[in-house]
N, C-alpha and C positions, 0 to 999 in steps of 0.2 A: 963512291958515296951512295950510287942511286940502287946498288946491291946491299948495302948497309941497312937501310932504311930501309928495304924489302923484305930481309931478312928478321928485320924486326919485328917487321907488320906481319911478318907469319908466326911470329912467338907471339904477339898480341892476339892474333886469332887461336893458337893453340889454348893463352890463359880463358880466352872469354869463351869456348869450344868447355871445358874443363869445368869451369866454374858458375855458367850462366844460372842467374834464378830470375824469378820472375820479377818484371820491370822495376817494383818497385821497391824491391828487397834489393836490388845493386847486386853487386859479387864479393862473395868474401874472399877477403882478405886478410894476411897479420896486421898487425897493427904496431907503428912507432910509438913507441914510452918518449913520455918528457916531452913532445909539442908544445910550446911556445906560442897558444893561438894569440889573433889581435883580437880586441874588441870586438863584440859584436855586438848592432846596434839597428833594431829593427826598424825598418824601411817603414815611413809612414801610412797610415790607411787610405787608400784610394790613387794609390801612387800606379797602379796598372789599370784603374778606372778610365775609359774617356771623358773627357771633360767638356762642356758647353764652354763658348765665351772664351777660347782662346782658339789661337791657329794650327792648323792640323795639316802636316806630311804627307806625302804620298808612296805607295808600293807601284811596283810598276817590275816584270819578268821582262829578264833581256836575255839574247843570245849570243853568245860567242864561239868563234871560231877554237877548236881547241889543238894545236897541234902535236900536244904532248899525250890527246889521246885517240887524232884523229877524227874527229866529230863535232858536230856544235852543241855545243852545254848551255844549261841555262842557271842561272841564277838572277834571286828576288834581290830586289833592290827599294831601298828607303831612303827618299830625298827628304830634308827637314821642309818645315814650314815655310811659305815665301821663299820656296828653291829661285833662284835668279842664276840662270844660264852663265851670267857674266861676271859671277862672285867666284872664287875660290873655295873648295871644300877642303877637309880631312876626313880621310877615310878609317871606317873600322869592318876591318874583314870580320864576319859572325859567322861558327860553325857548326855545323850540326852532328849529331849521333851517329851510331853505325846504324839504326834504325829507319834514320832521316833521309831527307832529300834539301834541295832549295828551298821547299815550305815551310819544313819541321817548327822554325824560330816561330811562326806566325801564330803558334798554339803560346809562346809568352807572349805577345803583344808590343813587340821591341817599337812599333811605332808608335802606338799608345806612350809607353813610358817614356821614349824621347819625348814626342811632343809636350807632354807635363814637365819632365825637365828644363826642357829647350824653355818653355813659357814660365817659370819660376827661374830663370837664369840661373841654374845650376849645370847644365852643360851648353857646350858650343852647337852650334849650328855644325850637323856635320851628314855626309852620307852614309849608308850599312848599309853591306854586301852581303848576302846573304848565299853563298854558293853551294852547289853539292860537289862535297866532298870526297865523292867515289869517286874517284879519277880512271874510271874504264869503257870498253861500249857501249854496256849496258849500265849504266847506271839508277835504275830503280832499284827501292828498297822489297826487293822481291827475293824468294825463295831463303835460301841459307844464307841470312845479311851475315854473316859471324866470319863465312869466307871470303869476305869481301874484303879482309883486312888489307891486302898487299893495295888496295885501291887507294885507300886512305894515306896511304904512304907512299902512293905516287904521284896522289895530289900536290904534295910540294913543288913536283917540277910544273904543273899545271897553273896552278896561283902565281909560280913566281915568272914564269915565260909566257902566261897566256890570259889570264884571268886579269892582274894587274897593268899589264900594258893594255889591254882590253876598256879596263875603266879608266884608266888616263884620259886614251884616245875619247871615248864618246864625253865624258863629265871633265867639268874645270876644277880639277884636283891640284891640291898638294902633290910634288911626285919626289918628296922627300921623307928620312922617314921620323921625323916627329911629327908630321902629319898622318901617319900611319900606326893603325893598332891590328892587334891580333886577337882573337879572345872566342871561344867556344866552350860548348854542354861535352860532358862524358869523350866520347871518340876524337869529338871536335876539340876537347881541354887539353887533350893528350896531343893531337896536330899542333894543338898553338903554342902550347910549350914548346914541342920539337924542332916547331919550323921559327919561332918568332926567336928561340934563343938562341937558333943555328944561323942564324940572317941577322943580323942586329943593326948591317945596315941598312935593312930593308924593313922593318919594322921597332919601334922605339919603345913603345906601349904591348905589354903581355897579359893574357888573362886565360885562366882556367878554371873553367865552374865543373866540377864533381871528374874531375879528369880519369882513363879509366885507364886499362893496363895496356896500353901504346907508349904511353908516357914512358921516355927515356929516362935512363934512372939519372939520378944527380950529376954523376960524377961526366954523364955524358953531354946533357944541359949544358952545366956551366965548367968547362973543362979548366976555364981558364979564370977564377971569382974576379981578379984585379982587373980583366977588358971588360966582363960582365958588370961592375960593378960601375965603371967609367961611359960604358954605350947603354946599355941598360934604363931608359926611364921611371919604370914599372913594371914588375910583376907581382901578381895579383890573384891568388886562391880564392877559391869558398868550395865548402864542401859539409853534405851533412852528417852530423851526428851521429843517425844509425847507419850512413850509407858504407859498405863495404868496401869501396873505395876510395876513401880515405887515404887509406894506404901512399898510393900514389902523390899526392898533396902532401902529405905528412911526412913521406920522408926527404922529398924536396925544403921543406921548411923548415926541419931536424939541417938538413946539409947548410943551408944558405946561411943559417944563424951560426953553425958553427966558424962559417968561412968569410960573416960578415958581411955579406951579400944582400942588399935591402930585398928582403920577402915578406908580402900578406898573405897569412891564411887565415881566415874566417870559420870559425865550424858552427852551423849553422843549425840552433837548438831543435832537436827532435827531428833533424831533416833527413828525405830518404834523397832517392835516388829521381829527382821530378822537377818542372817547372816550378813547385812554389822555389826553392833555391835558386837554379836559373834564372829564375825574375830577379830575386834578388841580384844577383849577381851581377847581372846588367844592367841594375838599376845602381848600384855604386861603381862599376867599373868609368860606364859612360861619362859620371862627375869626376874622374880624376885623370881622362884623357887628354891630351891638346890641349893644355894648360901652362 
């Protein structure tokens, strides 16, 4: 399995090698006929604003032992408002870019937008994980991020053997998996797909904002729609408009409606390849988790 996934991450490096343009043109790609988007329904003004007069979250960088890549890794982490040591959380793993690191989310504002959620009770009180996603020695976004891919896809063994036992042990989690989400930008939309549809019982909640060419095609996803369909809580697209990979998103939503499979894909008017989507993105995902 762990050569499976490697060998994939090296045809993902080969598409985005092949195809790269600049940030914010995405990569092209064919495009699926007949998509079946949902709704879309734009996010209110000042919803990634901080606000006065309400309660505000905390970031806070931890480190962990990582034995799947032999090093200690860090990842950013988001306690909600009035974090109490002695409550229970759910967690949502958030992932970033091949460009990214632990930090990348904090250019959307993922604490911002909780905490205006969390204080308009439209979501729960809950933790995000913010990890990097290179699962190797080096993991800075340095020199040729593009060959990095085979990292990104060893990260599943890292989050599932080392990162999450990791936040058990220090936070008072859920360690079940509807307390558990999955959801990531571009590289990271393509991991949560991969790893959240292949572990189902380890995460319950799926999300891919602008997923890029890592993303396992359909047939690998959901191999099986009837266990997918019955384990599965959500899965949950958005992707934009102009962004070239679409692709990816689209023919996952083209499969899943042929197979009856509940899928959201969102296309997101005049959207490229960038945080305004991404916000979006976690800005509806987060309302429809742990519920």
């Amino acid at each position: 399995m762990k050569k499976l996934f490697l060998s994939l991450a090296v045809l993902a490096s080969g598409l985005f090698l092949a195809q790269a343009q600049p940030p914010m043109g995405g990569f092209q790609m064919p495009q699926v006929g007949n998509v079946n988007f949902d709704p879309y329904v734009a996010a209110p003004e000042g919803f990634d604003v901080e606000r006065s007069g309400i309660a505000h979250g905390t970031l806070e960088l931890v480190e962990y032992k990582s034995t799947t890549v032999g090093t200690v890794r860090k990842a950013t982490v988001y306690l909600p408002p009035k974090f109490d040591a002695a409550k229970k959380y759910p967690v949502l793993y958030l992932l970033h870019g091949i460009g990214g690191d632990e930090r990348e989310w904090l250019q959307g504002v993922p604490n911002v937008i909780l905490d205006n959620l969390i204080a308009d009770g439209k979501a729960v009180d809950m933790i995000i994980v913010m990890p990097n996603g290179r699962a190797q020695e080096n993991d800075r976004a340095e020199g040729n991020v593009y060959a990095t891919a085979p990292a990104f896809a060893n990260f599943e063994f890292d989050l599932l053997k080392d990162l999450i036992p990791f936040i058990e042990g220090k936070y008072n989690v859920y360690p079940d998996k509807m307390h558990r989400a999955i959801a990531g930008l571009s590289m990271g939309g393509g991991q949560s797909l991969n790893f959240g549809l292949a572990h189902m019982d380890v995460f319950a909640f799926v999300g891919g904002f602008s997923s890029a060419p890592n993303t396992n095609t359909p047939e690998v996803l959901v191999p099986d729609p009837e266990k997918t369909k019955a384990e599965n809580a959500l899965l949950w697209m958005v992707c934009g408009s102009k962004d070239g990979l679409m692709y990816n998103s689209s023919r996952l939503k083209a499969y899943c409606d042929e197979k009856g499979v509940p899928c959201t894909l969102i296309e997101y008017p005049d959207g490229v390849h960038d945080f305004v989507v991404w916000k979006y993105g976690l800005f509806n995902f987060a309302q429809k988790i742990f519920k």
